[in-house]
N, CA, C and O of each residue as an XYZ file, in Angstrom:
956
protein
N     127.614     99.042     56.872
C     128.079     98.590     55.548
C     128.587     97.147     55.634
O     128.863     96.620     56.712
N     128.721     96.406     54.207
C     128.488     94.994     54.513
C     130.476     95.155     54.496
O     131.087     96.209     54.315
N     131.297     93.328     54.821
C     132.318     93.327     54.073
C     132.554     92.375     52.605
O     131.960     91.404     52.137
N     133.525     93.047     52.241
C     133.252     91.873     50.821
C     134.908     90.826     51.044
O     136.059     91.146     51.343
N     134.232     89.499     50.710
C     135.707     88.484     51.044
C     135.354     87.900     49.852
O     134.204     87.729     49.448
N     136.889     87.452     49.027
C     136.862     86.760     47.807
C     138.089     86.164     47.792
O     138.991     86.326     48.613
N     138.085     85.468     46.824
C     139.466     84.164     46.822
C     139.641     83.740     45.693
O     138.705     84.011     44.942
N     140.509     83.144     45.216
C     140.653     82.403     44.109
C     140.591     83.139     42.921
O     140.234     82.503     41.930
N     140.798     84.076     42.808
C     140.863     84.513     41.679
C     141.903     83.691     40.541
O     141.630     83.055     39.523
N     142.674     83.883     40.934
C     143.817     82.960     39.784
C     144.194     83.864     38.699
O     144.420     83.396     37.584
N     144.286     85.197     38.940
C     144.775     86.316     38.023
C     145.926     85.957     37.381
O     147.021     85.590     37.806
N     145.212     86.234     35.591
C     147.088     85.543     35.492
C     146.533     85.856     33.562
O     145.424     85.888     33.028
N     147.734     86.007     33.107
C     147.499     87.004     31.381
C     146.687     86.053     30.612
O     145.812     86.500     29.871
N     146.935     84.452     30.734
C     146.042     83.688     30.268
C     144.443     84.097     30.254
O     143.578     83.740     29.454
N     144.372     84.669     31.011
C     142.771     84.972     31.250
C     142.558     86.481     31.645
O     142.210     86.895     32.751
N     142.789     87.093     30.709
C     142.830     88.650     30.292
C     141.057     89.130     30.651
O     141.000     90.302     31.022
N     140.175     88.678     30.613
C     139.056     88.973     31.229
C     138.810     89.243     32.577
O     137.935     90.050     32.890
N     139.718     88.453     33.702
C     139.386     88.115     34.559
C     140.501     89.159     35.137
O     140.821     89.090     36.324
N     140.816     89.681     34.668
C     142.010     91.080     35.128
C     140.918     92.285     35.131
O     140.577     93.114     35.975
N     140.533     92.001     33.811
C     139.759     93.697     33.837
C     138.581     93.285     34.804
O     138.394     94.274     35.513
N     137.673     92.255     35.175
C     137.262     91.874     35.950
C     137.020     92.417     37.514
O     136.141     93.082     38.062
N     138.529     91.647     38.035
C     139.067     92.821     39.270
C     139.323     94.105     39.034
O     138.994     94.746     40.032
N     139.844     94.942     38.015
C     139.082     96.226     38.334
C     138.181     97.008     38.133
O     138.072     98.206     38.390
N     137.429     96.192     37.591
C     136.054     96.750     37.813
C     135.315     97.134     39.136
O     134.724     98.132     39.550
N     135.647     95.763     39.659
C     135.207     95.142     40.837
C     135.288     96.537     41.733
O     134.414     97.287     42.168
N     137.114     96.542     41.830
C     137.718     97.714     42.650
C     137.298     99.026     42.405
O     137.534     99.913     43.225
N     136.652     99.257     41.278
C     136.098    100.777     41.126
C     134.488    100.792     40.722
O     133.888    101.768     40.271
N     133.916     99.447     40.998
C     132.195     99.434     41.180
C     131.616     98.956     42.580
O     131.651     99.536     43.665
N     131.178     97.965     42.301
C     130.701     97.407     43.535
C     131.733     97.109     44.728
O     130.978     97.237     45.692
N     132.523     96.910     45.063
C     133.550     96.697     46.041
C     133.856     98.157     47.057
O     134.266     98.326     48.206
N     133.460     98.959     46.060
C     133.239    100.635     46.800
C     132.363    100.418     47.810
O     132.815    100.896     48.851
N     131.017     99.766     47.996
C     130.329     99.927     48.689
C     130.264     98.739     50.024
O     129.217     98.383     50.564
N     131.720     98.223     50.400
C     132.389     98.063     51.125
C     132.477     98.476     52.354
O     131.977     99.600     52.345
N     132.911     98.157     53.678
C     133.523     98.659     54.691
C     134.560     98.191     55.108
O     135.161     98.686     56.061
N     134.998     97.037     54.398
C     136.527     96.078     54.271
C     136.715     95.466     53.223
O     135.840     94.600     53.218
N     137.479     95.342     52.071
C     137.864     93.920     51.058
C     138.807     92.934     52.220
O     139.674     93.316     53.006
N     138.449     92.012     52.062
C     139.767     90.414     52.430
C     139.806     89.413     50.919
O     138.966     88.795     50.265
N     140.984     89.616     50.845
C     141.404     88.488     49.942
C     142.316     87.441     50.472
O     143.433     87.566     50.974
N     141.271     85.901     50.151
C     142.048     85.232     50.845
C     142.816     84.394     50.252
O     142.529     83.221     50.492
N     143.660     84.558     49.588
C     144.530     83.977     48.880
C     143.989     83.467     47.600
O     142.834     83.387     47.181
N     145.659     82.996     46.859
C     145.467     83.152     45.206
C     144.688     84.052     44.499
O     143.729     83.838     43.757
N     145.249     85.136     44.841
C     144.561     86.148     43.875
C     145.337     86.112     42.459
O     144.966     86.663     41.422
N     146.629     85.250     42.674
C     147.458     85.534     41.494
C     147.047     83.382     41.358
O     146.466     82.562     42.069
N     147.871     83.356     39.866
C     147.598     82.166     39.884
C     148.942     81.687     40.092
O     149.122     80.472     40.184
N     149.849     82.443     40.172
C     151.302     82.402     40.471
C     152.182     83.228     40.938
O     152.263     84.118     40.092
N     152.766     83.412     41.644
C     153.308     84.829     42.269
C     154.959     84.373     42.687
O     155.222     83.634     43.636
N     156.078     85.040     41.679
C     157.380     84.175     42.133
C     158.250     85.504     42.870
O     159.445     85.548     42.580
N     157.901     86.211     43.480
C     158.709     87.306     43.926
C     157.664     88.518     43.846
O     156.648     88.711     43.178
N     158.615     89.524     45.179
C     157.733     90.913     45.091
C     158.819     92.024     43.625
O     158.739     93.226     43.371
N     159.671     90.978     43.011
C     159.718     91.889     42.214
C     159.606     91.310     41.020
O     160.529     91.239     40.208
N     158.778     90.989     40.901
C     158.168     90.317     39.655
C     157.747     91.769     39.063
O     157.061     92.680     39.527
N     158.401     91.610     37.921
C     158.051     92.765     36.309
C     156.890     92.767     35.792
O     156.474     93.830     35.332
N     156.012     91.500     35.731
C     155.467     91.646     34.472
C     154.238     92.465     35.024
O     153.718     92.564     36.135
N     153.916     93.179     33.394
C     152.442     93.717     33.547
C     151.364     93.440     34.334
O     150.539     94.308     34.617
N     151.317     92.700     34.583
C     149.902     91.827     35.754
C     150.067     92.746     37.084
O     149.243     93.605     37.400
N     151.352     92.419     37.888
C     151.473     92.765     38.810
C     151.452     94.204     38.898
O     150.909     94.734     39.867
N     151.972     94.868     38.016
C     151.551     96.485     38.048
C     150.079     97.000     38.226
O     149.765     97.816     39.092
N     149.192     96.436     37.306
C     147.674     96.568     37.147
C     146.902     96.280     38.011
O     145.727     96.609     38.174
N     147.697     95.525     38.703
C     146.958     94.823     40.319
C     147.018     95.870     41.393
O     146.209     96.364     42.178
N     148.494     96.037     41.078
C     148.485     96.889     42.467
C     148.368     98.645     42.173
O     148.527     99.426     43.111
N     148.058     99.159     40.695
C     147.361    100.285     40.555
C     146.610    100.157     41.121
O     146.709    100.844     42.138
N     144.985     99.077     41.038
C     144.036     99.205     41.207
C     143.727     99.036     42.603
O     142.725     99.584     43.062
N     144.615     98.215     43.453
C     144.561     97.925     44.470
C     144.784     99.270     45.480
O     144.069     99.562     46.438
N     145.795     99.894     45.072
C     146.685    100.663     45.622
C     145.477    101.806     45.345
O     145.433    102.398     46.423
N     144.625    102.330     44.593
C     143.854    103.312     43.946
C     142.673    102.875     45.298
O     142.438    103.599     46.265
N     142.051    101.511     45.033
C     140.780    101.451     46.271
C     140.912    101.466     47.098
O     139.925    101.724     47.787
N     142.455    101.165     47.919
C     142.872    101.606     49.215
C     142.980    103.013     49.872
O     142.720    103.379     51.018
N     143.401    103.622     48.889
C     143.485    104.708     49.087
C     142.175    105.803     49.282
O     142.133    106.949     49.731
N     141.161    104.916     48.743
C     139.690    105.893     48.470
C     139.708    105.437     50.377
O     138.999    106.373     50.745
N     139.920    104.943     51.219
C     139.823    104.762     52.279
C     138.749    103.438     52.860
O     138.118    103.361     53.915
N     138.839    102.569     51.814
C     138.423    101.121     52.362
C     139.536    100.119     52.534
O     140.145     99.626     51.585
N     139.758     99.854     53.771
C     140.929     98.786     54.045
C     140.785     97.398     53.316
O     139.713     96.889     52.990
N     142.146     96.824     53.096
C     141.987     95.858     52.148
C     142.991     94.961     53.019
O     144.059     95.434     53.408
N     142.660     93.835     53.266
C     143.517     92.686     54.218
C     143.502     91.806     52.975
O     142.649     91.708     52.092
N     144.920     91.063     53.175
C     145.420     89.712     52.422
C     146.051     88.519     53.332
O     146.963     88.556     54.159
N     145.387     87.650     52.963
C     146.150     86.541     53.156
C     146.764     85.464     52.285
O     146.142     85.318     51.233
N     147.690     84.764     52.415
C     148.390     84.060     51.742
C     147.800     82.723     51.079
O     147.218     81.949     51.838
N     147.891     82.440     49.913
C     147.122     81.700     49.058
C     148.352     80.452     48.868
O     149.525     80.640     49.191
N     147.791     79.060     48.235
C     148.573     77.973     47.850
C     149.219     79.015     46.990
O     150.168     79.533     47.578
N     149.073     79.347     46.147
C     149.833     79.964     44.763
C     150.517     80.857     44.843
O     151.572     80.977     44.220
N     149.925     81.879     45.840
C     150.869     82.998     46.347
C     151.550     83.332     47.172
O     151.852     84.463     47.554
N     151.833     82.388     47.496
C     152.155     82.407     49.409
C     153.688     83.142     49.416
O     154.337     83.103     50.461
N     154.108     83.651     48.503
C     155.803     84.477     48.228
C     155.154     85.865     47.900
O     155.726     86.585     47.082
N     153.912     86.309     48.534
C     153.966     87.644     48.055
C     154.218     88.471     49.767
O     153.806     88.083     50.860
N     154.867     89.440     49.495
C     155.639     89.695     51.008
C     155.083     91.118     51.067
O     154.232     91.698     50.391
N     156.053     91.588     52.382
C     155.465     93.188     52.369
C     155.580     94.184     51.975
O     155.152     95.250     52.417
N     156.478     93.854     50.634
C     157.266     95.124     49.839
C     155.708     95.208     48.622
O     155.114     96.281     48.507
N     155.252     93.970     47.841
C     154.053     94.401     47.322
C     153.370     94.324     47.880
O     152.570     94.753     47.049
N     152.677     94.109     48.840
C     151.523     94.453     49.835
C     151.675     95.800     50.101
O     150.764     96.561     49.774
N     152.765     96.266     50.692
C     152.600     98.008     50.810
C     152.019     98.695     49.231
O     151.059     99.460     49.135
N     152.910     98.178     48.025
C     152.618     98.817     47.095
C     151.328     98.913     46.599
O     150.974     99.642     45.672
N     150.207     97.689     47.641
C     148.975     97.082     47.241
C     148.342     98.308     48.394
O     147.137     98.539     48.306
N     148.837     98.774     49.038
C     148.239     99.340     49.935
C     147.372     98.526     50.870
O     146.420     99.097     51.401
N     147.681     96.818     51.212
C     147.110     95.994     51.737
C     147.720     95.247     52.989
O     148.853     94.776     52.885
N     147.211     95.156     53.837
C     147.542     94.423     55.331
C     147.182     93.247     55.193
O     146.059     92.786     54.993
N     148.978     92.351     55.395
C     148.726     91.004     55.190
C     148.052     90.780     56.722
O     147.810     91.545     57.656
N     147.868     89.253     56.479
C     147.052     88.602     57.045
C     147.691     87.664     57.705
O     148.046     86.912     56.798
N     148.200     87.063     59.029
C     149.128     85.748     59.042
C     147.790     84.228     58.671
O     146.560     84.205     58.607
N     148.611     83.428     58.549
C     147.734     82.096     58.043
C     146.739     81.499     58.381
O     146.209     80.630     57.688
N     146.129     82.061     60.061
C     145.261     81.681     60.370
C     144.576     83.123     61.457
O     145.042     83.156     62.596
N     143.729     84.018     61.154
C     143.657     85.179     61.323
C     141.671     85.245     61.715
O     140.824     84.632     61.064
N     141.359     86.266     63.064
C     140.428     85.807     63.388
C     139.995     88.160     63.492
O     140.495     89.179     63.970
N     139.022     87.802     62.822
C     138.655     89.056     62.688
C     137.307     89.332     63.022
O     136.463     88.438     63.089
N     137.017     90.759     63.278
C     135.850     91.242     63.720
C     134.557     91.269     62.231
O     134.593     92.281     61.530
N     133.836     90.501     61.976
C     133.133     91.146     60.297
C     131.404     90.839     60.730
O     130.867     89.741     60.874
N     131.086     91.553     60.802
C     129.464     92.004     60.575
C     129.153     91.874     61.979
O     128.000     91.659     62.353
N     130.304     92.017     62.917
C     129.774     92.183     64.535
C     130.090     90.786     65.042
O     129.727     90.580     66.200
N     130.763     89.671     64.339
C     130.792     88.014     64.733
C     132.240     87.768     64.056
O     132.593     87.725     62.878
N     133.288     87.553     65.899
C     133.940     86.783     65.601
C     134.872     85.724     64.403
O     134.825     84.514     64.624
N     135.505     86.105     63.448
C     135.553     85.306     62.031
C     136.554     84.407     61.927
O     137.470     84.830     62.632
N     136.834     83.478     61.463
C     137.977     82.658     61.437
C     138.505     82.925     59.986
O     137.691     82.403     59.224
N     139.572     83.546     59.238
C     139.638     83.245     58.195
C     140.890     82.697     57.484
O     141.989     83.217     57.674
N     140.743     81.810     56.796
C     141.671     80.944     56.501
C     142.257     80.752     55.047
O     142.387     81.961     54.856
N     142.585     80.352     54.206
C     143.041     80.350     52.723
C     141.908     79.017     52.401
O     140.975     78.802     51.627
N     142.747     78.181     53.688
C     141.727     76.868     53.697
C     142.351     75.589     53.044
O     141.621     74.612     52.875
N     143.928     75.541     52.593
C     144.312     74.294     52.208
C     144.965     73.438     53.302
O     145.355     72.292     53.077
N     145.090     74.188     54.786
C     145.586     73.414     55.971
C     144.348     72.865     56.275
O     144.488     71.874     56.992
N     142.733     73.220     55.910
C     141.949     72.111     56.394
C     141.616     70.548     55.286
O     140.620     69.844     55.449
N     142.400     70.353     54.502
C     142.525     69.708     53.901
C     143.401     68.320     54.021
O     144.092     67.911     53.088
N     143.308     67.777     55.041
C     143.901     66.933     55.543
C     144.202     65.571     54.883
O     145.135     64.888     55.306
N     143.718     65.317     54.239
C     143.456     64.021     53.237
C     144.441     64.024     52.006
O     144.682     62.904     51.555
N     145.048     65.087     51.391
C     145.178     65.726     50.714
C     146.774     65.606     51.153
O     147.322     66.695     51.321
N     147.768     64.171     51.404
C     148.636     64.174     51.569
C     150.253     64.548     51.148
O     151.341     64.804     51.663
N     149.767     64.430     50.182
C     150.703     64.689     48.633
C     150.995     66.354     48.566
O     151.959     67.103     48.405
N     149.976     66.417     48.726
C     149.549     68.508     48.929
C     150.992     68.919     50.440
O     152.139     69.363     50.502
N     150.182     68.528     51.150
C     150.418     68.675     51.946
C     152.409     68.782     52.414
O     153.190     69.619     52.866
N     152.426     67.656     52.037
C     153.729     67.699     51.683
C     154.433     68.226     51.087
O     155.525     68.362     51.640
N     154.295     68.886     49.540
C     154.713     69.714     48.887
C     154.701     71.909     49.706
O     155.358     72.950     49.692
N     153.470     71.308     50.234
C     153.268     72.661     51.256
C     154.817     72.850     52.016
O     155.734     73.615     51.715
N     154.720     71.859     53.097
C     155.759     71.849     54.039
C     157.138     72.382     53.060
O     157.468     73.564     53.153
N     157.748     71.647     52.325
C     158.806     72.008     51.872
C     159.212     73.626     51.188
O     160.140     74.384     51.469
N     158.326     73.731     50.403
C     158.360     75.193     49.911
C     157.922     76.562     51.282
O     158.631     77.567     51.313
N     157.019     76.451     52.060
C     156.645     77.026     53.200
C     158.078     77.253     53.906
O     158.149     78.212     54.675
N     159.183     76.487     53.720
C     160.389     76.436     54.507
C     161.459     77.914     54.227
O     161.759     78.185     53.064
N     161.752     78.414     54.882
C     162.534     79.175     54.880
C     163.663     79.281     53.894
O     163.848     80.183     53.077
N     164.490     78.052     54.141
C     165.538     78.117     53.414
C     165.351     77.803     51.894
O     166.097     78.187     50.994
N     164.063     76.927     51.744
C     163.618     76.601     50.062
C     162.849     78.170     49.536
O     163.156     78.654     48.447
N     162.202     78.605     50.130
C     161.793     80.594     49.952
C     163.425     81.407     49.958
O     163.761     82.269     49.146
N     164.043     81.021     50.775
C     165.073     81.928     50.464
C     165.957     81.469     48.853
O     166.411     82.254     48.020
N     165.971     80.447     48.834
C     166.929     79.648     47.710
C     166.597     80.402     46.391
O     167.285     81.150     45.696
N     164.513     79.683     46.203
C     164.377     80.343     45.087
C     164.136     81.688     45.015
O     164.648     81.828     43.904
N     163.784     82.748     45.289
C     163.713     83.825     45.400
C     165.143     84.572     45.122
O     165.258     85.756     44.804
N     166.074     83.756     45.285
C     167.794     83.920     45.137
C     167.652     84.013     43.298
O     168.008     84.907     42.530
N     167.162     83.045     43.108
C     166.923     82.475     41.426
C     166.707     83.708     40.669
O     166.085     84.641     41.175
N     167.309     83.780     39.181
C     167.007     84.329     38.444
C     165.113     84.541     38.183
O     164.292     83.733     38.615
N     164.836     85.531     37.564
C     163.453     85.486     37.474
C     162.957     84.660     36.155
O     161.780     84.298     36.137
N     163.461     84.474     35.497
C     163.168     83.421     34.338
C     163.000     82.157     34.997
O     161.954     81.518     35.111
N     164.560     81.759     35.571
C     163.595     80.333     36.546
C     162.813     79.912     37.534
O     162.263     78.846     37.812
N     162.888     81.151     38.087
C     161.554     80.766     38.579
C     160.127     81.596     37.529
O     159.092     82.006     38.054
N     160.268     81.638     36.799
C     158.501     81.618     36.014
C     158.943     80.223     35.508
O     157.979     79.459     35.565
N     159.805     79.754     35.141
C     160.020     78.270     34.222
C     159.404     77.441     35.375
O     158.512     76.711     34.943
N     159.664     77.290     37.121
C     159.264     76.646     37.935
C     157.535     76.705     38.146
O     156.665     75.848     38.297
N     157.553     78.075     38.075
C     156.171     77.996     38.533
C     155.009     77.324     37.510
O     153.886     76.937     37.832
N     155.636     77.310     36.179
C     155.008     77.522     34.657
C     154.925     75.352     35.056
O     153.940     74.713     34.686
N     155.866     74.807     35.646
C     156.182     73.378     35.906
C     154.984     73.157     36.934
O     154.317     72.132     36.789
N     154.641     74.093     38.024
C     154.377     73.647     39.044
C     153.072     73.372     39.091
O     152.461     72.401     39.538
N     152.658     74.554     38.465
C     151.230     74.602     37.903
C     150.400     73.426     37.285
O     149.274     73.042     37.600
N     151.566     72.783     35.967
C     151.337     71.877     35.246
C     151.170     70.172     36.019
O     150.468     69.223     35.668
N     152.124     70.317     37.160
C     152.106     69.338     38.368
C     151.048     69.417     38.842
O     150.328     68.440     38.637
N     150.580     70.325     39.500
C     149.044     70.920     40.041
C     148.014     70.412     40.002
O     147.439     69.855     40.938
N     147.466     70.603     38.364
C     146.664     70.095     37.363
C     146.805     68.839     37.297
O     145.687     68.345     37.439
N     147.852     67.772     37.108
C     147.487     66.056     36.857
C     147.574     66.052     38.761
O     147.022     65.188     39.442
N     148.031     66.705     39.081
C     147.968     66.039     40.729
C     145.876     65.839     41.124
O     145.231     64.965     41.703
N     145.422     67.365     40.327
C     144.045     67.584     40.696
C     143.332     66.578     39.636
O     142.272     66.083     40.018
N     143.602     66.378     38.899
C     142.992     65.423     38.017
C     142.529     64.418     38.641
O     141.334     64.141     38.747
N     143.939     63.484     39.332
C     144.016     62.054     39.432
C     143.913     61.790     40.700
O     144.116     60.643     41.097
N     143.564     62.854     41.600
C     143.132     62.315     42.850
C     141.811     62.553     43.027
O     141.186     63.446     42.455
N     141.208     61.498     44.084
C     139.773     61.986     44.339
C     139.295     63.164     44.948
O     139.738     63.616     46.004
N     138.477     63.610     44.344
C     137.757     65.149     44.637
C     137.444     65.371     46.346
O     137.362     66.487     46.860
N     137.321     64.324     46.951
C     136.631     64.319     48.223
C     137.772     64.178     49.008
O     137.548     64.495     50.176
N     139.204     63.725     48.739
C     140.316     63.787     49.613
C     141.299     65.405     49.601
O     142.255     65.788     50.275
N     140.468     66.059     48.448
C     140.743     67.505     48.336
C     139.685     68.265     48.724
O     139.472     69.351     48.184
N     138.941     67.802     49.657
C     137.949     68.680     50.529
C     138.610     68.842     51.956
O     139.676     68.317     52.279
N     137.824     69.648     52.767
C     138.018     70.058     53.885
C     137.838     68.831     54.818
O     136.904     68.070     54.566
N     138.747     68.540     56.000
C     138.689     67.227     56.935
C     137.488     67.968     57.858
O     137.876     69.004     58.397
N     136.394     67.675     58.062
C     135.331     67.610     59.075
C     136.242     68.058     60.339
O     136.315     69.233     60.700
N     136.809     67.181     60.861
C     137.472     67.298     62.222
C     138.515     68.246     62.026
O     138.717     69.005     62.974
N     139.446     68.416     60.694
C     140.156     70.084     61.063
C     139.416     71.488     61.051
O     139.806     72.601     61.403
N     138.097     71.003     60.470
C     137.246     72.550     60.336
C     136.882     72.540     61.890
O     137.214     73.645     62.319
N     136.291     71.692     63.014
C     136.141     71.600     64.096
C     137.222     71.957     64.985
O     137.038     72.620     66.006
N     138.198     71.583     64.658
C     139.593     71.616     65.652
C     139.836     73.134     65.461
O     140.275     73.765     66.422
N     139.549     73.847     64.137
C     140.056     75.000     63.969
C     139.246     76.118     64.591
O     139.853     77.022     65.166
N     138.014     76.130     64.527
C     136.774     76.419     65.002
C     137.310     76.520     66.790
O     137.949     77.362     67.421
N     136.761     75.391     67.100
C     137.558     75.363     68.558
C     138.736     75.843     69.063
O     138.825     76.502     70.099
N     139.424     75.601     68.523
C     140.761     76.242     68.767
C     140.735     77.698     68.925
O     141.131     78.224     69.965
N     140.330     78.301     68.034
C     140.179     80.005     67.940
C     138.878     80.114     68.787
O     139.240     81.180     69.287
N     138.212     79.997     69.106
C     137.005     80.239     69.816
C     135.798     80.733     69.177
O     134.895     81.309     69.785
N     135.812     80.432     67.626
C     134.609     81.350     67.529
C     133.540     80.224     66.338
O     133.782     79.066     65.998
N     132.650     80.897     66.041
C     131.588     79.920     65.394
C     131.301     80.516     63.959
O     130.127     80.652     63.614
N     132.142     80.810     63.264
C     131.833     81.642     62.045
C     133.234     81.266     61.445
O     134.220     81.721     62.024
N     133.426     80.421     60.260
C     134.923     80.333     59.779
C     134.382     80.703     58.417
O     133.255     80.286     58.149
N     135.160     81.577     57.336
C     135.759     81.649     56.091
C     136.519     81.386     55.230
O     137.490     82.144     55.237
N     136.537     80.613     54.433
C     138.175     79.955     53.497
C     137.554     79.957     52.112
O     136.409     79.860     51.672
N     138.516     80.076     51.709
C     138.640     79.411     49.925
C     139.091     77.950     49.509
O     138.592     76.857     49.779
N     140.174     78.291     48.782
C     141.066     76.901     48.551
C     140.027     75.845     47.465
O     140.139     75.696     46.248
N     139.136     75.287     48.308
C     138.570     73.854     47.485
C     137.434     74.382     46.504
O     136.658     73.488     46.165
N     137.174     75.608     45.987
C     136.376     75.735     44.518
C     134.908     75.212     44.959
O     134.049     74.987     44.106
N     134.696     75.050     46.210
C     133.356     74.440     46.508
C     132.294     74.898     47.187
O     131.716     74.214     48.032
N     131.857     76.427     46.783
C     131.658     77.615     47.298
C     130.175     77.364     47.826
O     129.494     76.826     46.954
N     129.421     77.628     49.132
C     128.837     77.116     49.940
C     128.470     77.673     51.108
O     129.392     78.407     51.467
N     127.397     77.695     52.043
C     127.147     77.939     53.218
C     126.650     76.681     54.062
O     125.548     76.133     54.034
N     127.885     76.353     54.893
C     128.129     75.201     55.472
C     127.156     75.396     57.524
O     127.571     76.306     58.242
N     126.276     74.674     57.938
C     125.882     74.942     59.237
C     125.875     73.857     59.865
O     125.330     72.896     59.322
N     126.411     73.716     61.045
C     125.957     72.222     62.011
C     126.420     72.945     63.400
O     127.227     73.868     63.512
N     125.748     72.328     64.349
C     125.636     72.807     65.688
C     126.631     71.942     66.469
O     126.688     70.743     66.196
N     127.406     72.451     67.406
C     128.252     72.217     68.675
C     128.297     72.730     69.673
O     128.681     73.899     69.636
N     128.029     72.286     70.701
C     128.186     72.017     72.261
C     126.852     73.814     72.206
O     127.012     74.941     72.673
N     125.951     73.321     71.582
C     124.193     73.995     71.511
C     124.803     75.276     70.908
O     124.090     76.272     70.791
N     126.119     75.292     70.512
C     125.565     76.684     69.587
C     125.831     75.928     68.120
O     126.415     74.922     67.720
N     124.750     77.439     67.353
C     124.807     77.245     65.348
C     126.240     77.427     65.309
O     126.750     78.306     66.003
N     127.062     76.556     64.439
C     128.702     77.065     63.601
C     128.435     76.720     61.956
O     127.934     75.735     61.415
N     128.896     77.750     61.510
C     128.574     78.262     60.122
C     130.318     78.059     59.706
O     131.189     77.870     60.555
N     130.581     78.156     58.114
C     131.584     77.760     57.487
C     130.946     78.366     56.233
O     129.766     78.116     55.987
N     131.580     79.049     55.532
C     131.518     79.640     54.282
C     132.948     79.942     53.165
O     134.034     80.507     53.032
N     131.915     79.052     52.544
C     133.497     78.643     51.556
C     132.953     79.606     50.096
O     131.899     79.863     49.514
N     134.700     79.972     49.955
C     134.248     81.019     48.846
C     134.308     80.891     47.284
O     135.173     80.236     46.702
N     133.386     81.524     46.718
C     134.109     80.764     44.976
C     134.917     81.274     44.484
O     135.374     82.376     44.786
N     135.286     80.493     43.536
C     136.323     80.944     42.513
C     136.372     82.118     41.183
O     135.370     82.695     40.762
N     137.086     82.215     40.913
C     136.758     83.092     39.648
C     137.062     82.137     38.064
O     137.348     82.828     37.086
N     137.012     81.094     37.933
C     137.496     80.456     36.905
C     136.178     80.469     36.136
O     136.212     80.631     34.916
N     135.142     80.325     36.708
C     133.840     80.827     35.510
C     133.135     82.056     35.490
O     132.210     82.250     34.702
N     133.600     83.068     36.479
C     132.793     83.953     36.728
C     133.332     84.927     38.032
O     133.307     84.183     39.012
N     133.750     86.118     38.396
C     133.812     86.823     39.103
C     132.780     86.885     40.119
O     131.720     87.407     39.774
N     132.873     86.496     41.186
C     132.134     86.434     42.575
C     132.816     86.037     43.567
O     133.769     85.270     43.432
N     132.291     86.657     45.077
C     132.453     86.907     46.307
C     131.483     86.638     47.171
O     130.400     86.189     46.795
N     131.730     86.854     48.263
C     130.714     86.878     50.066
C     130.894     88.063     50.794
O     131.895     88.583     51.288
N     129.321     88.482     50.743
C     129.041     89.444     51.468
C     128.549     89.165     52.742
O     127.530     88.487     52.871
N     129.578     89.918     54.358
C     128.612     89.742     55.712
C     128.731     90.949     55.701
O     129.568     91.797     55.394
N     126.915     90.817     56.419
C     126.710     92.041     56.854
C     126.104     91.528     58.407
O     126.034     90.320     58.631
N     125.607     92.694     59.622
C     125.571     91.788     61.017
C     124.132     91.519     60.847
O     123.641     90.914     61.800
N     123.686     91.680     60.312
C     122.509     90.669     59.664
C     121.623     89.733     58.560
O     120.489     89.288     58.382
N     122.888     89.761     57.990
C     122.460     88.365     56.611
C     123.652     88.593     55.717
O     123.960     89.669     55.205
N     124.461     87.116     55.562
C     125.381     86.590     54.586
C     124.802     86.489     52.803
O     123.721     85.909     52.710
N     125.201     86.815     51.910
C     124.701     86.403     50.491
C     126.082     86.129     50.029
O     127.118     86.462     50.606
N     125.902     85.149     48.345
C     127.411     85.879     47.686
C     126.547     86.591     46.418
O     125.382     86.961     46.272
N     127.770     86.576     45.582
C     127.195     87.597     44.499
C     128.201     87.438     43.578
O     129.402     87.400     43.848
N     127.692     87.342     42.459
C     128.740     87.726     41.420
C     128.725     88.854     40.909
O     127.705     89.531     41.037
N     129.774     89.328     40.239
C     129.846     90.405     39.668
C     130.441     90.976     38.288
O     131.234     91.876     38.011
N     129.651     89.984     37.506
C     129.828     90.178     35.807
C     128.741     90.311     34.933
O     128.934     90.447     33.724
């Protein structure tokens, strides 16, 4: 059986399609599974595991429902979501993922990543990463009433957007040499990420072997994913 990996969703009430969407997903095609990985931003905002609103319930019914049919579901941490912890992940019935996580999928070695640490160019980002990633700024807001932080995130978002506007598209791509360094580093020749919306089957050869890179799409026009199986990659949408 193949696995199915997807990203970017950006689940969020604004886009009430793209909810019923994922569960479809979770109770059609995604059945015929032998793993889900989600690699971050499945939410388009996530300010706590005890976040109330409706969204998060519907998520983790459905989540919690396909886990249970007995297909494992791994998460990893997204730019947007990176505060979702293990109190909703259990309720997701899902095994997080740490940030840079190297798994067994279609018989080959996998690297899989969210994919905004290979983004090196992308300084401004980057920086804003570091600070919130920090312990004591996760502990602070999470301290916060839940109104301010949706008021923060509702800000951050809006920051987001003119940040993505006004910088060049190509300094919010992946650095060549961190997809290599990362590759190398872990040992294997098969990496997976999301993050840059620039969904793709990436190949170039090092030290005589093929290394492949598969970047995943988004859901902002359309529900789709990547299927490996141990003998042929596709993606697919599913609307």
């Amino acid at each position: 059986m193949p696995t199915l990996l997807i990203s970017d969703l950006h689940l969020d009430v604004a886009r009430p399609g793209m909810i019923v969407a994922f569960e479809r997903l979770l109770a059609g095609p995604a059945r015929a599974a032998d793993a889900l990985y989600i690699l971050g931003d499945l939410f388009e905002a996530w300010i706590g595991d005890d976040e109330d609103a409706e969204i998060a319930g519907r998520v983790a019914e459905a989540l919690s429902e396909f886990a249970a049919s007995g297909i494992p579901v791994a998460f990893q941490h997204g730019n947007r979501d990176f505060l979702l912890g293990r109190r909703y992940a259990a309720r997701c019935g899902m095994r997080l993922l740490p940030e840079a996580a190297v798994e067994p999928i279609g018989g080959v070695a996998t690297l899989l990543l969210h994919g905004d640490t290979l983004c090196l160019d992308d300084t401004a980002y980057l920086a804003f990463r570091e600070r919130v990633r920090s312990a004591a700024w996760q502990s602070a807001f999470l301290a916060a009433p839940l109104a301010e932080r949706r008021a923060f995130a509702a800000q951050a978002r809006a920051e987001s957007a003119r940040h993505t506007a006004g910088t060049a598209p190509v300094l919010m791509d992946v650095s060549p040499r961190a997809v290599v360094d990362a590759m190398a580093g872990h040992g294997v020749t098969r990496m997976v990420h999301g993050h840059t919306h620039r969904p793709g089957l990436h190949v170039f050869a090092r030290n005589g072997l093929q290394h492949e890179r598969c970047v995943l799409p988004d859901w902002y026009d359309a529900p789709a994913g990547l299927w490996i199986a141990s003998d042929r990659t596709w993606f697919a949408r599913f609307d």
